[in-house]
Residue frames as qw, qx, qy, qz and C-alpha x, y, z in Angstrom:
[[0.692, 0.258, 0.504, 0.448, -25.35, -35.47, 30.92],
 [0.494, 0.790, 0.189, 0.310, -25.79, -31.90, 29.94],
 [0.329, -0.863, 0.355, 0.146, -23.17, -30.13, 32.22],
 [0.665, -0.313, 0.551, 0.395, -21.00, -32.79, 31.39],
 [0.507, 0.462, 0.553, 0.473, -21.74, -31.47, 27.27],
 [0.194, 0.948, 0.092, 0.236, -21.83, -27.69, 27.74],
 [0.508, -0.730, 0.278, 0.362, -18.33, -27.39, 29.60],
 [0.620, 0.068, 0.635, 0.456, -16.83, -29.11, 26.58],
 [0.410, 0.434, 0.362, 0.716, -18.35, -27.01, 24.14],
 [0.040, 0.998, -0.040, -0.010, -17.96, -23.44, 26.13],
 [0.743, -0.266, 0.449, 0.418, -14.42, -24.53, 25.58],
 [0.547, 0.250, 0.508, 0.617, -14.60, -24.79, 22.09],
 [0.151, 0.849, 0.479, 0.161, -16.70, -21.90, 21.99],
 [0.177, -0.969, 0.093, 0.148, -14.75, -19.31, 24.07],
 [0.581, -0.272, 0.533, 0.551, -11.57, -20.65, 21.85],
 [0.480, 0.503, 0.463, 0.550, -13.15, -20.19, 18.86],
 [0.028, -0.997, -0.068, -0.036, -13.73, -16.18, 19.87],
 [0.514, -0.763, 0.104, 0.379, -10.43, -15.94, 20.90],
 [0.641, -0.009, 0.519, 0.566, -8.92, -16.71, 18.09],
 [0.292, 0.605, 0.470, 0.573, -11.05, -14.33, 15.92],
 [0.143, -0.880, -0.088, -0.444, -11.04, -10.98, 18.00],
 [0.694, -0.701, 0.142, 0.084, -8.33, -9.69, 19.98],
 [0.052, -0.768, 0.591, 0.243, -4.56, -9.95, 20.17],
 [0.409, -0.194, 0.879, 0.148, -4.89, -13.58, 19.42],
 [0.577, 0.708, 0.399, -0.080, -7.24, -13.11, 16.96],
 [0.495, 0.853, -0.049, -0.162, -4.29, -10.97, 14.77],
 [0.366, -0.486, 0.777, 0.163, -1.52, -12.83, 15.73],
 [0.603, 0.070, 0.748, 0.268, -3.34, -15.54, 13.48],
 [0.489, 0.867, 0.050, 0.077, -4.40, -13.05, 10.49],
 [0.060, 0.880, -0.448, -0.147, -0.22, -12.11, 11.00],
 [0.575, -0.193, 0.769, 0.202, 0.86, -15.79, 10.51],
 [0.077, 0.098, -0.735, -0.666, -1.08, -15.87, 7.09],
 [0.198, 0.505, 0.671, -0.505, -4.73, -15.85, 7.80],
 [0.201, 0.841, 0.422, 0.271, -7.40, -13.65, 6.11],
 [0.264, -0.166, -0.218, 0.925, -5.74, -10.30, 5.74],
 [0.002, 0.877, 0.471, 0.094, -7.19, -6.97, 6.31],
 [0.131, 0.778, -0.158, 0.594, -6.06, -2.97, 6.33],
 [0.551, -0.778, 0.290, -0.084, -5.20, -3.51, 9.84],
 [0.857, -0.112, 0.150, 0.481, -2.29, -6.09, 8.75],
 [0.550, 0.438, 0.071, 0.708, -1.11, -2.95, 6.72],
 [0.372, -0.916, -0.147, -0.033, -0.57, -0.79, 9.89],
 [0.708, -0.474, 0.097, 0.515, 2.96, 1.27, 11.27],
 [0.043, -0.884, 0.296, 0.358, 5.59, 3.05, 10.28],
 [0.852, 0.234, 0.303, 0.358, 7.49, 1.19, 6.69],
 [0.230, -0.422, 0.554, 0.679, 10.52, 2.18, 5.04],
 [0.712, 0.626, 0.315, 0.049, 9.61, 2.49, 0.73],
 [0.483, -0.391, 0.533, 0.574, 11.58, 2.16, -2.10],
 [0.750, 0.423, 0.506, 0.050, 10.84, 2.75, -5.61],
 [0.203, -0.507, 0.525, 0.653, 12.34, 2.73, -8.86],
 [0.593, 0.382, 0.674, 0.220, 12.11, 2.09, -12.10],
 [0.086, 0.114, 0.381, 0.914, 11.53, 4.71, -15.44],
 [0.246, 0.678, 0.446, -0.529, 9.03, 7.39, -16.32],
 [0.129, 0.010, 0.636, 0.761, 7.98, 7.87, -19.70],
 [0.341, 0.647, 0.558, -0.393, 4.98, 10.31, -19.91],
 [0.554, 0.574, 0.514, 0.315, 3.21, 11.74, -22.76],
 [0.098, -0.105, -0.137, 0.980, 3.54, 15.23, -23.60],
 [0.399, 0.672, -0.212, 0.587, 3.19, 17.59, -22.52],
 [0.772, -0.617, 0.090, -0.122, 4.18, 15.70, -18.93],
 [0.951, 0.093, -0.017, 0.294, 7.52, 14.31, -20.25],
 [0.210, 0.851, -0.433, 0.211, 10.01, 16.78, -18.89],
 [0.501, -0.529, 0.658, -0.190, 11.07, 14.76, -16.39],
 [0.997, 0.079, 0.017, 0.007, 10.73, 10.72, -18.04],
 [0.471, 0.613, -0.581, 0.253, 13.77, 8.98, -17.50],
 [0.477, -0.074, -0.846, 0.229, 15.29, 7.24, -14.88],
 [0.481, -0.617, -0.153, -0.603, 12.88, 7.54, -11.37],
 [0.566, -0.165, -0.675, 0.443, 13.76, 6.79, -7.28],
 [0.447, -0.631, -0.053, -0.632, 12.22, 7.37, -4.15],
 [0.467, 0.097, -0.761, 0.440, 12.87, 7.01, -0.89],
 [0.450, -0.605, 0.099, -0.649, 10.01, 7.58, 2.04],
 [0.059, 0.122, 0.815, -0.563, 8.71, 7.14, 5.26],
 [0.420, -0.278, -0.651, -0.568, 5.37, 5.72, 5.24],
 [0.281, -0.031, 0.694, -0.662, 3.05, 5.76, 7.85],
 [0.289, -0.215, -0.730, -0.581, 0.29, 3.11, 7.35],
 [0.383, -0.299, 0.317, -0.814, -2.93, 3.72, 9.60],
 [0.116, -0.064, 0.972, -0.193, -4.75, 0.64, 9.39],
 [0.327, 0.601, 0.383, -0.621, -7.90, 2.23, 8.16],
 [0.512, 0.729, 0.446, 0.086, -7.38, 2.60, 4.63],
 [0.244, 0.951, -0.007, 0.187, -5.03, 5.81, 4.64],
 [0.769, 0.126, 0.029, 0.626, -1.06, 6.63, 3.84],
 [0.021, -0.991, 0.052, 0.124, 0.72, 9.52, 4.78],
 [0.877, 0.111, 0.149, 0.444, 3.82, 9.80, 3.14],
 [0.228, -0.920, 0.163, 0.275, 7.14, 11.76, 3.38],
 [0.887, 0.173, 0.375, 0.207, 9.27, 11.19, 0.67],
 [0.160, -0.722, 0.379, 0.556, 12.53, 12.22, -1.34],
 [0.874, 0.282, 0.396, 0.002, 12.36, 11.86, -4.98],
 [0.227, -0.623, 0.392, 0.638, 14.43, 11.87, -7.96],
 [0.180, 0.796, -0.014, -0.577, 13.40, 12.79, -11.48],
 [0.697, 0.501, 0.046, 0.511, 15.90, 11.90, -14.46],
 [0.498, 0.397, -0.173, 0.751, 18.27, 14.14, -12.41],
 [0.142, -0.570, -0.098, -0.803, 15.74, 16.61, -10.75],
 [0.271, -0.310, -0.853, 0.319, 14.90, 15.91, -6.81],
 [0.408, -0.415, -0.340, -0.739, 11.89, 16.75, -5.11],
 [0.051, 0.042, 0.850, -0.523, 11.28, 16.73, -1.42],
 [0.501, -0.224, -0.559, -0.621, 7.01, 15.59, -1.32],
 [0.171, 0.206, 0.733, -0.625, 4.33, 15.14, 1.55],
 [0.527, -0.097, -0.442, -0.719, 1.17, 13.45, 0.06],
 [0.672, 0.005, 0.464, -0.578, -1.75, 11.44, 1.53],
 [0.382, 0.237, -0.686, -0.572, -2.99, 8.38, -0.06],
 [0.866, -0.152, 0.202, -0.432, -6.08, 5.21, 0.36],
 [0.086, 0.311, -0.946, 0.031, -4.97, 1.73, 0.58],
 [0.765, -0.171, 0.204, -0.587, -7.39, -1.26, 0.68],
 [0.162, 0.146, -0.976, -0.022, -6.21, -5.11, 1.16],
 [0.795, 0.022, -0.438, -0.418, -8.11, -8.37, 0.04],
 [0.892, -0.342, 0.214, -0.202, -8.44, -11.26, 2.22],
 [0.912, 0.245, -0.132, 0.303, -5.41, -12.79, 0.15],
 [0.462, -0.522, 0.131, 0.705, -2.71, -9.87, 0.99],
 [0.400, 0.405, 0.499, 0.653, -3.09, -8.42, -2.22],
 [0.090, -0.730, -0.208, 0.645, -3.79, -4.30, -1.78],
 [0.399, 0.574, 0.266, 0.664, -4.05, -1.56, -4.02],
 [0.329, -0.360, -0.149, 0.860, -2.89, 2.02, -3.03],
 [0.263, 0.803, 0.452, 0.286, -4.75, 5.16, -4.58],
 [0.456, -0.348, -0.064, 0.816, -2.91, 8.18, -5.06],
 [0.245, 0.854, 0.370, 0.270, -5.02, 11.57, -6.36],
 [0.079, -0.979, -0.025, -0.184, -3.43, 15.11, -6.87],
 [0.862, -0.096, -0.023, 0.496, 0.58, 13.73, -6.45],
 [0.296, -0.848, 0.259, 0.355, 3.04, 16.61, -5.58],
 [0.819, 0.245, 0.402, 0.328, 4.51, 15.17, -9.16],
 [0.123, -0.493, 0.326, 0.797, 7.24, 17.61, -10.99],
 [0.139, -0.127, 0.533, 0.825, 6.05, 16.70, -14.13],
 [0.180, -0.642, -0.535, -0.519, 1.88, 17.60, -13.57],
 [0.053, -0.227, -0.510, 0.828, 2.00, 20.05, -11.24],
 [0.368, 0.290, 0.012, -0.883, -1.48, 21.97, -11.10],
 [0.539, 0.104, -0.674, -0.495, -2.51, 19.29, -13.53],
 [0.782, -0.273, 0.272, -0.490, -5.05, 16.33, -11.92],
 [0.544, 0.328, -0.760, -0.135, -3.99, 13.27, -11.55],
 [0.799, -0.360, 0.204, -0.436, -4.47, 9.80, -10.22],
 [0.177, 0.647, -0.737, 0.078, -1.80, 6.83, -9.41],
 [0.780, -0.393, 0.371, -0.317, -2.52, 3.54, -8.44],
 [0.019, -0.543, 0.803, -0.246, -0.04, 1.12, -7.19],
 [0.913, -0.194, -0.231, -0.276, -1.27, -2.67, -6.75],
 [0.139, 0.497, -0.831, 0.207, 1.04, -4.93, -4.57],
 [0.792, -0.377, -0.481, -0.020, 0.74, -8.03, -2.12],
 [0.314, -0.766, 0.392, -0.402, 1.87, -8.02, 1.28],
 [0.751, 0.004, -0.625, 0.214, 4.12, -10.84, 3.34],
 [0.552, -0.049, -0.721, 0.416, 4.93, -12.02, 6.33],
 [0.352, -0.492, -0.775, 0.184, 1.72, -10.56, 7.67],
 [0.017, -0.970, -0.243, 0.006, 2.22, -7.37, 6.88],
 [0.654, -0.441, 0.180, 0.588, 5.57, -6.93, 7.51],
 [0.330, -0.207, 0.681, 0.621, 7.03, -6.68, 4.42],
 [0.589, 0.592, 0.462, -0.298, 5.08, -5.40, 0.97],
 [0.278, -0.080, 0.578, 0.763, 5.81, -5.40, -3.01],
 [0.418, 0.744, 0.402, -0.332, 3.92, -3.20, -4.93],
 [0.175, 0.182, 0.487, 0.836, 3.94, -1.79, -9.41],
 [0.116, 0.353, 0.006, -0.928, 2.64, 0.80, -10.92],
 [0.385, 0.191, 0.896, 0.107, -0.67, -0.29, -12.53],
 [0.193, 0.861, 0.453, 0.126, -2.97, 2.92, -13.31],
 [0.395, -0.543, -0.480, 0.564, -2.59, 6.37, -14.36],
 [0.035, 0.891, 0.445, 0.084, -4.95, 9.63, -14.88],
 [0.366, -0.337, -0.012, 0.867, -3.17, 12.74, -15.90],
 [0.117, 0.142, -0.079, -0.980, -5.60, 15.61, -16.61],
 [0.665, 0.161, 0.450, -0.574, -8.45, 13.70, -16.46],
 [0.873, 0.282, -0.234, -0.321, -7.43, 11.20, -19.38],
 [0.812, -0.357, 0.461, 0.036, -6.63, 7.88, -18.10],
 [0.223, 0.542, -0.764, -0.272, -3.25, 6.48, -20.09],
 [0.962, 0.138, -0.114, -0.205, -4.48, 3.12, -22.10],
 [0.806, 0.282, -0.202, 0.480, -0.53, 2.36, -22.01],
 [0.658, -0.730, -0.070, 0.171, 1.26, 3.82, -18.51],
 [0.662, 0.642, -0.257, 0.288, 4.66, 3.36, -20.23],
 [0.262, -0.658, 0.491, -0.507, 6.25, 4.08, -16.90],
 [0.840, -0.169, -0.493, 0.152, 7.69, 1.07, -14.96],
 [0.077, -0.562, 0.562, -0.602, 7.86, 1.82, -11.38],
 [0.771, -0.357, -0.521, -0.081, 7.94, -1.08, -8.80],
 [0.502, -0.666, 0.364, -0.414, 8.44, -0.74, -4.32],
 [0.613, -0.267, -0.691, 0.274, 8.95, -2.54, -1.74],
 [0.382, -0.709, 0.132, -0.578, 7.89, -1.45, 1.76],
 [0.653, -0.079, -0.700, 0.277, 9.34, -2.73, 5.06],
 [0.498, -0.830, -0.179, -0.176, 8.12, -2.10, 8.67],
 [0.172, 0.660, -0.386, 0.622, 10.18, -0.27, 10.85]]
C-alpha cells in the first residue's frame, strides 16, 4: 500500500519542482505568474516623451523632451543604457547605468543617480521612473515619478515624461 502511495506523490512532487525552478519554472512566471528582475532581462528598444519643466536654475532646456535608446536589461537589478536625446531643440548623445527592481505583480521602479542630463550637468541628481511590465516581460510602460536635483527632492516634478520599452 505504500509503494502504491509514494509513486503517486513523487509525481506530484517532482512536478511541483519543475514548475518552480528551471526553464519550466519561467516559462510560467512569463505567462503571468509571480514576476521577478529576471522577467526584466535582454536587450529592449525605449521610447520616451513627454515635457520638461525644471526649476531654475535647471530650466534651460524645459520644453518639449524625446528619447530614443537601447536598453540592455541584466536581470539582476541593473540597466545600461545608450541613448539619443532631445532637449526643446538641443540633442544629446548619453551612456548611463541605472537599478531596476520588480514586485511580484510586474510593477518595477527604475533608479537613475548622476544622469548625463544637459540641464544639471555637474549638479547631483536622482530620477526615478515607476512602470509595470506585460506579456511577461516582453513589453514595459513606465512615468516619471521622482526627482532630486542638487540634493533637493522636487515636492512637484512638473515634468511629464512617460516610455515604453519593447524586447528586441
Amino acid at each position: 500500500m505504500r509503494s502504491r502511495m509514494f509513486v503517486p506523490a513523487l509525481a506530484i512532487a517532482a512536478c511541483a519542482i519543475l514548475t518552480t525552478w528551471g526553464p519550466l519554472g519561467r516559462r510560467v512566471s512569463a505567462v503571468g505568474g509571480p514576476y521577478s528582475n529576471d522577467n526584466f532581462r535582454g536587450s529592449y528598444v525605449m521610447q520616451f516623451s513627454g515635457d520638461v519643466f525644471a526649476p531654475a536654475p535647471f530650466d534651460k532646456y524645459n520644453g518639449k523632451f524625446y528619447r530614443n535608446a537601447r536598453v540592455v536589461a541584466d536581470g539582476f537589478g541593473t540597466l545600461d543604457v545608450t541613448s539619443v536625446a532631445n532637449y526643446a531643440g538641443t540633442v544629446a548623445h548619453e551612456h548611463f547605468t541605472a537599478s531596476y527592481s520588480v514586485n511580484p505583480d510586474g510593477t518595477f521602479t527604475v533608479t537613475a543617480v548622476n544622469l548625463p542630463v544637459l540641464f544639471a550637468q555637474n549638479v547631483p541628481n536622482t530620477f526615478q521612473f515607476e512602470g509595470v511590465l506585460a506579456n511577461g516581460g516582453a513589453q514595459a510602460k513606465v512615468v516619471l515619478s521622482a526627482v532630486n536635483l542638487g540634493g533637493q527632492q522636487l515636492p512637484n516634478i512638473g515634468s511629464v515624461l512617460i516610455g515604453d520599452f519593447i524586447r528586441q
